[in-house]
C-alpha positions as CSV (number, residue, x, y, z in Angstrom):
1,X,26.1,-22.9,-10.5
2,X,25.7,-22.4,-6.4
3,X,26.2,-18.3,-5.6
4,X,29.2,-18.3,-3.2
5,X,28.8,-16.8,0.4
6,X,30.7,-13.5,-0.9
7,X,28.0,-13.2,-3.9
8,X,25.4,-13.7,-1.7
9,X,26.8,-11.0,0.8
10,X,27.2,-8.9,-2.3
11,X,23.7,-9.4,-3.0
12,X,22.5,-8.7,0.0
13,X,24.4,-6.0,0.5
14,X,22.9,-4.2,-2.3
15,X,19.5,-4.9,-1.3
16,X,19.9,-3.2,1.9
17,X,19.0,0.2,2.0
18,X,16.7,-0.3,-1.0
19,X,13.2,1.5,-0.6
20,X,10.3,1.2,-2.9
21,X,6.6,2.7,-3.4
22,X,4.4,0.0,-3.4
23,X,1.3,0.9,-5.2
24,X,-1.4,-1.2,-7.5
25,X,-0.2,-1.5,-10.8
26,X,-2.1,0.4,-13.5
27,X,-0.1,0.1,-16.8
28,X,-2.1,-2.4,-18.2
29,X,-4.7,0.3,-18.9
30,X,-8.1,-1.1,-19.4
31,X,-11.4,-0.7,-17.3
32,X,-10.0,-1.7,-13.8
33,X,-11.5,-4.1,-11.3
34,X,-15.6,-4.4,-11.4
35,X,-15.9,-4.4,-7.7
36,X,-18.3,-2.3,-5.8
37,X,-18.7,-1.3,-2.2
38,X,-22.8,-1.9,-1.9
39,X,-23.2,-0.7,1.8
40,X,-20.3,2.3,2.2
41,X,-23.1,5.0,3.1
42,X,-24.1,2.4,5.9
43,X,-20.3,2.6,7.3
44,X,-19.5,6.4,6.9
45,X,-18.9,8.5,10.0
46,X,-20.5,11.8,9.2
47,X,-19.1,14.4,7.7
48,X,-16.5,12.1,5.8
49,X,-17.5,11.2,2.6
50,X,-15.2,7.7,2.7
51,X,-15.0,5.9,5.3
52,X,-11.2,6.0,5.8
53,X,-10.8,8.2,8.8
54,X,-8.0,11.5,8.3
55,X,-5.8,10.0,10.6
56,X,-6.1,6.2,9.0
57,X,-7.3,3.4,10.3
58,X,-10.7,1.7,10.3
59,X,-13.4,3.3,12.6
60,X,-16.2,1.5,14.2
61,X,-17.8,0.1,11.6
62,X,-21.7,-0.5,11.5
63,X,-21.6,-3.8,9.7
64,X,-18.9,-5.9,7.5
65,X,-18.1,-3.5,4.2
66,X,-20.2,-5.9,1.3
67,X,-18.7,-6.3,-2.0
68,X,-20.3,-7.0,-5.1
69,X,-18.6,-7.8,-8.5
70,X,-20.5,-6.6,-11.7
71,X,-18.6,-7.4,-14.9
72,X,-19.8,-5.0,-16.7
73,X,-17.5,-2.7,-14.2
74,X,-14.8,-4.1,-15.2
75,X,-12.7,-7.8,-14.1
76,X,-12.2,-10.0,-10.9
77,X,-10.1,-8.0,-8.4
78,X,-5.8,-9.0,-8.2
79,X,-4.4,-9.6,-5.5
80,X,-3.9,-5.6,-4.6
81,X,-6.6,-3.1,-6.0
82,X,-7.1,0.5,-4.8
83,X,-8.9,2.2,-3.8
84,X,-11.9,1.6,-1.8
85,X,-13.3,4.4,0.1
86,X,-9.6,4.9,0.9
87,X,-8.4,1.7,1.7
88,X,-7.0,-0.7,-0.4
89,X,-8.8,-4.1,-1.5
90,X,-6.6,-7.2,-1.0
91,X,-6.6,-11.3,-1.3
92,X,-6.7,-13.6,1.6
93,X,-3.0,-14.7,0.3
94,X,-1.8,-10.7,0.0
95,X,-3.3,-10.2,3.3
96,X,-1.3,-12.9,4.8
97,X,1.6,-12.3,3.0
98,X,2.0,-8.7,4.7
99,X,0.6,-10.0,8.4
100,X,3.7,-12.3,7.7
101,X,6.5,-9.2,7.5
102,X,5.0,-6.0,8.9
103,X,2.1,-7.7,11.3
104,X,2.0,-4.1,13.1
105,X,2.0,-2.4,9.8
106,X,-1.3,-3.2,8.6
107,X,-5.0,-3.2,9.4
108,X,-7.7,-5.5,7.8
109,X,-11.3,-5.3,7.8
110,X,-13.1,-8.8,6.3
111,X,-15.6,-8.3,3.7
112,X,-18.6,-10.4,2.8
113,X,-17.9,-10.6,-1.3
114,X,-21.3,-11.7,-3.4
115,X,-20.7,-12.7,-7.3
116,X,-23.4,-12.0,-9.8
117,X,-25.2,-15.1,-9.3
118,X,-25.3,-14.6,-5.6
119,X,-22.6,-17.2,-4.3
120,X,-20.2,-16.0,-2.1
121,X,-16.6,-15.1,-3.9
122,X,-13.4,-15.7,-2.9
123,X,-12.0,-13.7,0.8
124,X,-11.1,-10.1,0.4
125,X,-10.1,-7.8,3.3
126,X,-10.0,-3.8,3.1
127,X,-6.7,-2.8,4.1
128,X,-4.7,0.3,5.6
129,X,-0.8,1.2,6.0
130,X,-1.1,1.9,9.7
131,X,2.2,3.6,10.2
132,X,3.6,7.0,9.9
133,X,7.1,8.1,10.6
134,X,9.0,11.2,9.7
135,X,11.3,9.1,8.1
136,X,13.0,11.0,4.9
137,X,16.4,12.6,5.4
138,X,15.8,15.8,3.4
139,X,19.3,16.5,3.7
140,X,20.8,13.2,1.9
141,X,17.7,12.8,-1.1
142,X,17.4,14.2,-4.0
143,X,13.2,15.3,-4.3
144,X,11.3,18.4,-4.3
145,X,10.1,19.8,-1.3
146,X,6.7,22.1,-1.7
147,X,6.4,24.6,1.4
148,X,2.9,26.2,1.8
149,X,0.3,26.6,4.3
150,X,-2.2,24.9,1.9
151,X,-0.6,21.5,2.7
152,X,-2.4,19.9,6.3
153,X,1.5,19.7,7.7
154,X,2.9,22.9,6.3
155,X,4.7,21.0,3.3
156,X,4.7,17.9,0.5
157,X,6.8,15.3,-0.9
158,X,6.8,15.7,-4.7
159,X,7.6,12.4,-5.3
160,X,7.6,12.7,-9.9
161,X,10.9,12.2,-11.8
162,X,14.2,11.9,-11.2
163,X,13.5,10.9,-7.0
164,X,16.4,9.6,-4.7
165,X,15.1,9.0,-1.1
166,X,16.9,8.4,1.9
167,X,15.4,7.6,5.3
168,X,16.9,7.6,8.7
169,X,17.2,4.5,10.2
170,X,17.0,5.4,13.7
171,X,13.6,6.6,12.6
172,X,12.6,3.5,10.9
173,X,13.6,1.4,13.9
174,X,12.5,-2.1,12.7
175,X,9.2,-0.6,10.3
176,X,8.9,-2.6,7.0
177,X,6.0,-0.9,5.7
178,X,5.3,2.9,6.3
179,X,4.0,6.4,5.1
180,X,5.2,9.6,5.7
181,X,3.2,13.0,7.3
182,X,4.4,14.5,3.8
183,X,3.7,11.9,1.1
184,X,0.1,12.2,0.9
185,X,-1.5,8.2,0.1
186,X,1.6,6.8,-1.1
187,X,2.8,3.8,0.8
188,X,6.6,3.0,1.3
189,X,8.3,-0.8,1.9
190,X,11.9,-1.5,2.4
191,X,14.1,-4.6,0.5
192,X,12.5,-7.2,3.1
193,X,9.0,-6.9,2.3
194,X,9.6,-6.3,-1.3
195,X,11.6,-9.4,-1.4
196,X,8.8,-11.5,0.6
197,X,6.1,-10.4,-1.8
198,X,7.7,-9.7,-5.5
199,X,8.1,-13.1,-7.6
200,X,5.5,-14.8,-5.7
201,X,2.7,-14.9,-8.3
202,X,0.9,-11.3,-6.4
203,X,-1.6,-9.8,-9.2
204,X,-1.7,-6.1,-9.4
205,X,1.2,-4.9,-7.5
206,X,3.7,-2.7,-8.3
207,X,7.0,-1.8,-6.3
208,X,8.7,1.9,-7.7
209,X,12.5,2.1,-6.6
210,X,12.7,5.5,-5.2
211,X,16.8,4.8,-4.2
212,X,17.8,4.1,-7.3
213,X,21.6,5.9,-6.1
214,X,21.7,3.9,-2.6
């Protein structure tokens, strides 16, 4: 049976204003992905001990980050795997698939991949969530707020149980993908990009609805 344009409407209508984390999926449990980054000392900036700068981003790097699979690490990376010296390692097709929704969102670095018997494996890209925007209206969500000089901006999102985010949209402006200066690593999308990428086939990603009551 065909939706009707009220349905659809309906539909959409309940999407919008939907946020989610978007995060590699771990629940399968197991010994994760048997990548390794052979040349990261080559491509750290003294005194960081990754190679993912404080403020994000890629810095100059020396030479192309090299991966190499060993499968007694563990398997063949999805689609989304984190992390790598603070970035997260995706698929030529994941890669694309973000470039396609948020292309100001995201920063890729190519890397040359080696399998064990020396051929060259299939296109991978370090990536980074390039955007942060004060974003959460405090006043309209329902999450715990930790004040304390400790934290780099003076306070942190704790983002565990019962959460109900709500962000300003003048803030957001047309931003798919973002962080926030208070959310540590964790990586928001809205509806769009989670419609764009979830039921496509994408290995190893997980979206967490934090407004379940929007």
């Amino acid at each position: 049976m065909q939706s009707t344009a009220a349905e659809t409407e309906k539909r959409q209508s309940t999407r919008h204003g939907k946020f989610y984390i978007i995060d590699t999926d771990i629940r399968g449990g197991g010994p994760g992905h048997g990548v390794v980054l052979a040349n990261e000392s080559k491509l750290l900036t003294p005194p960081r001990l990754i190679i993912r700068p404080e403020a994000g981003g890629f810095p100059p790097l020396a030479e192309n980050p090299h991966l190499v699979y060993d499968p007694a690490q563990g398997s063949m990376p999805r689609d989304l795997e984190a992390s790598l010296s603070g970035y997260w390692l995706v698929s030529k097709r994941f890669k694309e698939a973000l470039a396609s929704v948020d292309p100001d969102g995201f920063a890729f670095v190519p890397c040359i991949f080696t399998l064990p018997d020396g051929t060259e494996g299939p296109q991978h890209f370090l990536c980074d969530a390039l955007r942060e925007l004060d974003a959460v209206d405090e006043a309209k969500s329902k999450l715990r707020v930790i004040e304390s000089a400790d934290y780099e901006n003076g306070k942190y999102y704790r983002l565990g149980g019962a959460v109900d985010l709500a962000f300003k949209s003048d803030v957001l402006g047309s931003a798919h993908a973002f962080r926030t200066p208070y959310s540590g690593d964790f990586v928001f999308c809205d509806w769009v990009l989670r419609d764009a990428i979830g039921g496509h086939g994408f290995t190893g990603v997980r979206f967490i609805d934090i407004t379940q009551g929007n």
